[in-house]
DRENVOLO-804084 format. One record per atom (N, C-alpha, C): residue in one letter; x, y, z. Coordinates in steps of 0.2 Angstrom, whole numbers, plus 5000, padded with zeros to 4 digits. Last residue first. Layout:
<atoms>
AXYZ;...
</atoms>
This chain:
<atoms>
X550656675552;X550256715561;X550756785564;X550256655537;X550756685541;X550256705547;X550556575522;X550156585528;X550656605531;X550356545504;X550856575508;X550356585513;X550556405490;X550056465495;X550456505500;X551156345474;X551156395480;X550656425483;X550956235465;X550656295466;X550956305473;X551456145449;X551656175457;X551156225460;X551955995439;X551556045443;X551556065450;X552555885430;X552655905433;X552055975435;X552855735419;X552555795419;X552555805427;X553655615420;X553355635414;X553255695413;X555155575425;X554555625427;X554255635422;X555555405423;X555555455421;X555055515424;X556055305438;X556055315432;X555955405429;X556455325451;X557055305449;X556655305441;X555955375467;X555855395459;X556455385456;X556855365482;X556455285476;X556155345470;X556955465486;X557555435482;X557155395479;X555555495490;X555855545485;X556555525480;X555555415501;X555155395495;X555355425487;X556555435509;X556655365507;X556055375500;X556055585514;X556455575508;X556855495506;X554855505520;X554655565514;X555455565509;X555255335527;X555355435528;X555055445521;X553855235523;X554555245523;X554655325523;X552855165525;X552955165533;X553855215529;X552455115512;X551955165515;X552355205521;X553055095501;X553255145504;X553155165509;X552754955498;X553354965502;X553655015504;X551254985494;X551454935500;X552054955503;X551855075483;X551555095488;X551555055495;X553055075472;X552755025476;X552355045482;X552955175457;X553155175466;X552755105469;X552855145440;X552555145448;X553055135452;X553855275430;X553755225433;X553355205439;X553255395427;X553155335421;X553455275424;X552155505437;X553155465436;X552955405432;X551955645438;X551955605433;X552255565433;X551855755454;X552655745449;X552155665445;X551555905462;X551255855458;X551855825452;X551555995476;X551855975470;X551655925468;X551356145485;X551056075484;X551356085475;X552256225496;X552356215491;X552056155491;X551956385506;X551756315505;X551656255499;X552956485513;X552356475509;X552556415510;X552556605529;X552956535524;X552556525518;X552756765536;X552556705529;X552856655526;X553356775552;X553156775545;X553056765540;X553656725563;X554356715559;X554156735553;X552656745571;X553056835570;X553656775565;X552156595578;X551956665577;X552656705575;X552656465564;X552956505572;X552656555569;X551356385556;X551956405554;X551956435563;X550456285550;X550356315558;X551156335558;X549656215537;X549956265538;X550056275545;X549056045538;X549056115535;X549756165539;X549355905533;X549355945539;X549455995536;X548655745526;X548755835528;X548855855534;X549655595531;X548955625530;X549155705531;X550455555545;X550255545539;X549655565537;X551855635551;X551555585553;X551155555548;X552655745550;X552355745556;X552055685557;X553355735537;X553855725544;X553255735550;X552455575532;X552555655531;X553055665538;X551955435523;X552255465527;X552455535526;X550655455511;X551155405516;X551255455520;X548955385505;X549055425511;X550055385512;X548255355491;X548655305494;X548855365497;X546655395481;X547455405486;X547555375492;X545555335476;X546155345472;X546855385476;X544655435485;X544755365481;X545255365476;X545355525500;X544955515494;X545155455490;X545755455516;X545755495509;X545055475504;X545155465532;X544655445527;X544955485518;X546355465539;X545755425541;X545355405534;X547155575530;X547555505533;X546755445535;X546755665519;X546455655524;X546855575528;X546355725505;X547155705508;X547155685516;X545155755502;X545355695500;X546055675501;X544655895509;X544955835513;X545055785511;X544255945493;X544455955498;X544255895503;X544355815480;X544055875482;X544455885491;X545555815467;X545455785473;X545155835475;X545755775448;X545455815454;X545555785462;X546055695440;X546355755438;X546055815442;X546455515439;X546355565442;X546655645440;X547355415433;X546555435431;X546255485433;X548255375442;X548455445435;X547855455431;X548055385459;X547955365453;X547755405446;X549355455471;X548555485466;X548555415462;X550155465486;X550455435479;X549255425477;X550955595495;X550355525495;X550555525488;X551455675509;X551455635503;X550855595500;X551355835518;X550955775516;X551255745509;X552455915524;X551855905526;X551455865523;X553955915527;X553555895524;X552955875526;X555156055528;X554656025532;X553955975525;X556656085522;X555856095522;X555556045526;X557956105533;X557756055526;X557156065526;X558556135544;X559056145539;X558556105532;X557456235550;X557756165548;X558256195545;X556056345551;X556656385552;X557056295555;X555156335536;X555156325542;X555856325545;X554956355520;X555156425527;X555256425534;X554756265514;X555356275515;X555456325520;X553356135518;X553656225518;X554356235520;X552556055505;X553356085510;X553056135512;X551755915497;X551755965499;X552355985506;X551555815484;X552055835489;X551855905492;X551255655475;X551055715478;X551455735483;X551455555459;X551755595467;X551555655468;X550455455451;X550655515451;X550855535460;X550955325439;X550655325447;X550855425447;X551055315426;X551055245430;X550655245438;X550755385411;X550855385418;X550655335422;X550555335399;X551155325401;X551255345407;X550055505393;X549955435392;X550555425393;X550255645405;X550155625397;X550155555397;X548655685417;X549555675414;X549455635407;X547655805416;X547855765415;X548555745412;X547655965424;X547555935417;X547655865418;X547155965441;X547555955436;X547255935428;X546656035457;X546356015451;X547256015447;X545956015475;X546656025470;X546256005464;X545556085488;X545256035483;X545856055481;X546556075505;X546156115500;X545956045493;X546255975519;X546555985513;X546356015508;X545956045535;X545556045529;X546056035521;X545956105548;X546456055544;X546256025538;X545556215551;X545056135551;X545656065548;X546356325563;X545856315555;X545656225556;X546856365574;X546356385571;X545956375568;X548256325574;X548056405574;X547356425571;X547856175577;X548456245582;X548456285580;X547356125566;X546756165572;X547356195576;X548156195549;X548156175558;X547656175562;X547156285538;X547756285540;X547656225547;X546256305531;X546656235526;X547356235532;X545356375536;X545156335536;X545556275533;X546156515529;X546156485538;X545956405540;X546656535514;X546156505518;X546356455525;X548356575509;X547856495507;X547256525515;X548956695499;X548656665505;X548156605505;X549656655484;X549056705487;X549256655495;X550556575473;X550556645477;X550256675480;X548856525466;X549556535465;X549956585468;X547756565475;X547856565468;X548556545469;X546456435483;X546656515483;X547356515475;X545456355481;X545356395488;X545756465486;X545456295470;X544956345470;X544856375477;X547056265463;X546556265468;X545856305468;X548156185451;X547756245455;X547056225458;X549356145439;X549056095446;X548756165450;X549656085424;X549256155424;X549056125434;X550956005421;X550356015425;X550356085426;X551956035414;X551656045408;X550956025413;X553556055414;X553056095419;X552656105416;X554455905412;X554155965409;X553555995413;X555655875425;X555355855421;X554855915419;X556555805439;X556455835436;X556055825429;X556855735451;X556155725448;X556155795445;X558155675451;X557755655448;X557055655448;X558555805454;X558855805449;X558155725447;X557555935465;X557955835466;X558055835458;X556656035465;X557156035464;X557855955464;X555555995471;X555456005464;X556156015462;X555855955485;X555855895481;X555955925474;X556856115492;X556156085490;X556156025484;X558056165494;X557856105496;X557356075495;X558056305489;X558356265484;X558256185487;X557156375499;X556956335491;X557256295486;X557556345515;X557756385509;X557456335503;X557356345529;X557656295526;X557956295518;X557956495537;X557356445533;X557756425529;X558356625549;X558356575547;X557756515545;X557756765553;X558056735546;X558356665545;X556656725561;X556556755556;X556856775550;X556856685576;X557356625570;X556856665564;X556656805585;X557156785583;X557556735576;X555056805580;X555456855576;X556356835578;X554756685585;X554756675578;X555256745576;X554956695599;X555556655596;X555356675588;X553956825598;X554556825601;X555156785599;X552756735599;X552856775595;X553956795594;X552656675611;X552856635606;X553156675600;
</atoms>
């Protein structure tokens, strides 16, 4: 397997594809959004990756400032633009309650989320899925995003809708916005 990864090694779906980049979910990079499995740019812990390579499939815990008053519902998004697509891979959606400025780890859980998370559709299916990148294509990282939307999503009528059905429905404002990047590699 190793093999096909170092073939498709320069092909990736590329950063400019990632949700954080959609004209309409632009907005002020005023979520403080970080982990305490790992840092910003760092390696995310085995345990948050796929049982296909190992790990527990384990949502890491997430923490945020609070969004600014006016928050309706908060979008969560996690990519990895390195998977060798013409377009990031998306590995978990889900829509937060704006009360909310922590999820402990497995709260992105499809069987059992945490309180206050509405689980949708992901390109694999729904609920986290960690990391199991191609052996030898080498570090992906893995974009989680946190988007403030001053308008509510209908969650009932996202539940069953692709990730980028969800991403065009944001049609009001972005209040606030936040990113962390982890990076795995087999």
């Amino acid at each position: 397997m190793a093999i096909i990864g170092r073939l498709l090694k320069n092909r990736r779906a590329g950063e400019e594809h990632v949700v954080w980049h959609r004209p309409n979910l632009q907005g002020p990079d005023t979520l403080d959004l970080h982990s305490e499995a790992f840092a910003d740019g760092a390696t995310m812990p085995t345990e948050h990756a796929g049982r296909r390579v190992g790990g527990r499939n384990l949502s890491p815990a997430l923490a945020w400032n609070l969004p600014p008053a006016g928050t309706a519902r908060l979008l969560f998004v996690m990519e990895d633009p390195d998977v060798p697509m013409s377009s990031p891979a998306v590995h978990t959606v889900a829509l937060i309650d704006p009360k909310l400025a922590a999820l402990p780890a497995g709260a992105l859980d499809a069987k059992t989320p945490g309180e206050g998370v509405q689980i949708l559709r992901s390109t694999f299916s729904s609920g986290y899925h960690g990391p199991e990148p191609i052996k030898g294509h080498g570090p992906h990282r893995y974009v989680f995003q946190l988007f403030a939307l001053g308008d509510p999503l209908d969650g009932a009528a996202l539940a069953k809708a692709r990730p980028r059905e969800v991403f065009t429905s944001v049609g009001g404002p972005v209040l606030a916005r936040g990113r962390l990047d982890g990076i795995y590699e087999r």
